[in-house]
C-alpha positions, 0 to 999 in steps of 0.5 A, a space after each residue: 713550684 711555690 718555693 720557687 719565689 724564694 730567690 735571695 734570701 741573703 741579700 746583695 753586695 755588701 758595701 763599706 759603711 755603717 749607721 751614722 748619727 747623720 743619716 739616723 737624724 736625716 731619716 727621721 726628719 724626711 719621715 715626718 712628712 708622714 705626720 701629714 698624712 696620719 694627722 689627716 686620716 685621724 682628723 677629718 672623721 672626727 670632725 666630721 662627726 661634730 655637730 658645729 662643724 656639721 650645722 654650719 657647713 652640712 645643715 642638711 646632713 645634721 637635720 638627717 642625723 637627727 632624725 636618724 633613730 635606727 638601732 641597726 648596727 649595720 646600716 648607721 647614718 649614711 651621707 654621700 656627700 658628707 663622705 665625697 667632702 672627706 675623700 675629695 683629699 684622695 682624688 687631689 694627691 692622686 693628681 698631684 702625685 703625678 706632677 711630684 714625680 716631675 718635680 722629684 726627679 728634676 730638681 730632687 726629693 728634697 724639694 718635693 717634700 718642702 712643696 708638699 708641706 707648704 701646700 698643705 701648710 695653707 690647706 690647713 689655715 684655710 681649712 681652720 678659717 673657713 667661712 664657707 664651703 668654697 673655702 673648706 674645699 679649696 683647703 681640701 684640695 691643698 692638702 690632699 696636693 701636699 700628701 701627693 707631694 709627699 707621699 711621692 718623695 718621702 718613701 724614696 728618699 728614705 729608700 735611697 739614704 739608708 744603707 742597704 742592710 737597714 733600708 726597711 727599718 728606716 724606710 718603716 719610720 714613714 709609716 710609724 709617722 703615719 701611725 703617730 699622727 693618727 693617734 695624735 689626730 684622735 686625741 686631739 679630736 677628742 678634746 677639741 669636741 668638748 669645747 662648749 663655744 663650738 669651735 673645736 673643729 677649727 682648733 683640729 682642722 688649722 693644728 694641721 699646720 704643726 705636721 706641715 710645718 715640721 717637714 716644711 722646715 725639715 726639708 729645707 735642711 735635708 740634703 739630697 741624696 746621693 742617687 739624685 745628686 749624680 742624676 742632675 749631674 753632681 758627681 762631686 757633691 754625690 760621692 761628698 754626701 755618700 762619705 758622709 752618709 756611710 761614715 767612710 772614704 772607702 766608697 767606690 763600690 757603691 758610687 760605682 754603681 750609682 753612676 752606672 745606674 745613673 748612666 743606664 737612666 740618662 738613655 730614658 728620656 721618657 720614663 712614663 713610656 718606658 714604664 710599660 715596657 716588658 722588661 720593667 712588668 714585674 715592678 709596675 705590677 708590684 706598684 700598682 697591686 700591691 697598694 691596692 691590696 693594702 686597700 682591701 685589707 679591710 683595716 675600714 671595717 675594723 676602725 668602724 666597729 670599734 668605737 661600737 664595740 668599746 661602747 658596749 664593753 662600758 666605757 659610755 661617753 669615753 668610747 671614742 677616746 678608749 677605741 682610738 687609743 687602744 687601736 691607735 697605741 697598738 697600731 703604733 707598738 705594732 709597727 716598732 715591731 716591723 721596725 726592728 724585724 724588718 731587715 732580719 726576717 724580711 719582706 715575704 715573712 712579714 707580709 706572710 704571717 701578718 697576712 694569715 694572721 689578718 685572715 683568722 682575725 677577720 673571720 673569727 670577728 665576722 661570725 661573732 659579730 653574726 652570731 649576736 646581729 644576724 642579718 637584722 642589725 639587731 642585737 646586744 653584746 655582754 661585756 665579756 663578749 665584746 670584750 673577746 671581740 676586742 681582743 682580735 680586733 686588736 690582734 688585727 690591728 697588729 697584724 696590719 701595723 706590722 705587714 701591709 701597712 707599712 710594708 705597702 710603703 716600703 716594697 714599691 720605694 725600693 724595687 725601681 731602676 732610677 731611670 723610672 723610679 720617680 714615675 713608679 712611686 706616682 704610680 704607687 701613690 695614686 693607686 694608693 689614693 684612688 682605692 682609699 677614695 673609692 673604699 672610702 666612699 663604697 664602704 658605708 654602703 657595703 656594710 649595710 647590705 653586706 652586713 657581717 659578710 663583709 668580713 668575709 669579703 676582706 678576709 677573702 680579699 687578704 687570702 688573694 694578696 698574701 697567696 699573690 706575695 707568697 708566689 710572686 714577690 722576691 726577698 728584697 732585704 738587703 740587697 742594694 737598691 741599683 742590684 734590685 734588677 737581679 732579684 727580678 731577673 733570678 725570679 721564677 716567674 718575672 725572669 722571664 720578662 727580662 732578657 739578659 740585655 735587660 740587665 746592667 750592674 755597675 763594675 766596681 773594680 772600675 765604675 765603668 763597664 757592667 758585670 755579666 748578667 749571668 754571673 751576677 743573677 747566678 751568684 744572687 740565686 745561690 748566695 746563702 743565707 746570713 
């Protein structure tokens, strides 16, 4: 049955060690490199919409602009172009994504995550000077090649610093950078557009390179982690940075088991070959739907309306700045939210309740917004009543904050052996990219001849994915990230692609030699809960 998903609600061996200021403050520097991806997202549709920036580089998208006098809410000016320009950023970090798994596993998280924000550190200073349109794409590319490179690395760093017991809360903090930068972009925008001279779009478009310098600076200070260090055959510098990092010298459990690990992943020499092998389906799955999902969640269709909907409550000229405020404030409480409930309640009860609460959401917006549009795309909304479809918009909103946003990051970070860790993340990361391009790209689209349906098409979507967590995603909090196997292996349903040969777990009494896969998958199953 169902129920059967749940296989460890416990959590996995416990190791010596505590929260230290030094991994805290390593943590929040590494999650930074999410301020790049955040400040991207919010700034590019912003400066997008400024008739400067439109007239020197889009003369004929702004000519059609102003020609365009049609009132219907669902079909607003559409430029392909225009959008292929915005998007292009997603289609360089899913190329890019793939050569950062080279570089993570080689020469270790850190100095993918100082690559990254160099690239885009010159993307946003061609970008800010562009003369032309060869430039501006040129600095597109750049920086889509510098949040390949830290998308890639930032999610696993965090995964692979945090003590076991509190890796979601500071895993979550690249998603909460994500959010913040979002906000800051929207803000920022909004101020740079009411310079007279024209030249905001500048202004927005080089500030980019405050994010890009922050992780850029970072990195270079960040120590590797302990996992990389044993992996590029630095023992004595991985079991110094592991006493340093857990606040204790009682460390030989834990290193135990990163060597047996690192051991286990020196027999792979291929990890894209060995990605696609049977005993590692449960996880390429997880990386390859569960970015998808959060893809079609329909979080576009509800950050287009808004602007509409604050307009129409009587903000007037300010209601780009209220939605982006009121939007972008609850996305960032919301995620504090996951921050602090993470490693408490756990991966499934999040992505769960976030998932329902996102279904009634939608549906009750999508009648609403069909009861006053119809299918015509004409009508009007009272204050009142906007204002009842702001609130579950925000409501939304939450819910997204606080389960597949960052959630999304977190699962795919922590689930993979190290032998083909670095591989899976790309994975993740370019599935992530591919689908936000072609979302990106089918949305306007959609919307105009799907109309409010579109509503019910997300929600329908979020239906599929939070029926897909609820049977097939294990509870993976705290549990160490080298046991991670034997959640897989206790599942109802993945077990079976994982033969008990499959499955090594280090000896800590030794650091050599591995347990038994059945005792270690049976005490995982019957471990009670906390």
């Amino acid at each position: 049955m169902a129920g059967g998903a749940i296989v460890n609600t416990g959590g996995g061996k416990e190791y010596p060690g505590k929260l230290t200021l030094f991994v805290f403050i390593t943590c929040v520097v590494a999650a930074t490199g999410g301020l790049i991806f955040g400040y991207d997202i919010g700034i590019s549709g912003g400066v997008t919409l400024m008739d400067p920036f439109l007239r020197k580089f889009f003369p004929e998208v702004f000519r059609k602009k102003e020609d365009d006098k049609s009132t219907n809410q669902y079909c607003k000016f559409d430029s392909q172009l225009l959008t292929t320009f915005t998007s292009s950023l997603y289609l360089a970090a899913l190329v890019a994504s793939f050569f950062a798994s080279w570089v993570t596993r080689v020469f270790g998280r850190k100095w993918s995550m100082l690559g990254g924000g160099l690239t885009f550190l010159v993307g946003a200073a061609l970008n800010g000077a562009a003369q032309n349109i060869l430039m501006l794409i040129l600095g597109r590319i750049l920086l889509g090649i510098g949040v390949g490179f830290a998308n890639q690395s930032v999610p696993v760093y965090l995964s692979e610093m945090a003590p076991a017991k509190l890796r979601g809360m500071l895993n979550i903090g690249f998603q909460l950078m994500i959010t913040v930068g979002i906000l800051a972009a929207n803000l920022i925008n909004y101020g740079t557009d009411k310079i007279k001279a024209g030249w905001g779009w500048r202004v927005s478009l080089a500030l980019a390179a405050v994010p890009a310098a922050i992780i850029t600076v970072g990195s270079v200070f960040l120590p590797d982690t302990p996992n990389s260090l044993i992996e590029r055959g630095y023992p004595e510098e991985a079991q110094r940075m592991l006493r340093r990092i857990r606040g204790t010298d009682d460390i030989h459990d834990e290193y135990g088991d990163l060597v047996a690990a690192s051991e286990e992943s020196k027999l792979v020499r291929y990890p894209w070959a060995n990605i696609v092998k049977r005993k590692y389906r449960p996880q390429l799955t997880m990386a390859i739907l569960i970015p998808f999902f959060q893809q079609l969640t329909g979080i576009n269709v509800i950050m287009f309306y808004a602007p509409v909907l604050f307009q129409t409550i009587g903000f007037g000229s300010n209601a780009s700045l209220m939605s982006a405020l009121i939007t972008g404030l609850v996305n960032v409480f919301a995620t504090f939210v996951s921050i602090f409930t993470v490693d408490k309640l756990g991966r499934r009860k999040l992505f769960l309740e976030g998932g329902a609460q996102m279904i009634v959401c939608q549906i009750i917006v999508g009648t609403l917004i069909a009861i006053k549009f119809g299918t015509s795309g004409e009508g009007h909304l009272s204050k009142a009543y906007a204002a009842f479809v702001v609130l579950f918009i925000c409501i939304y909103v939450a819910g997204f904050a606080w389960s597949w946003g960052p959630l999304g990051w977190l699962v795919p970070s922590e689930i993979f052996p190290l032998e083909i860790r670095s591989a899976g993340q790309s994975i993740n990361v370019a599935v992530n990219m591919f689908f936000t391009f072609a979302i990106a790209q089918a949305f306007l689209a959609m919307l105009c001849h799907m109309k409010f349906g579109l509503f019910y098409f997300f929600a329908g979507w979020v239906l599929i994915m939070t029926t897909f967590i609820s049977l097939f995603l294990p509870e993976t909090k705290n549990v160490p990230i080298e046991e991670m196997v034997l959640v897989w292996k206790s599942h109802w349903f993945w077990g079976k692609f994982i033969a008990d040969e499959d499955v090594h777990v280090g000896k800590a009494e030794t650091g050599k030699g591995f347990v038994h896969v059945g005792e270690a998958a049976t005490e995982m199953t019957n471990r009670k809960p906390k």
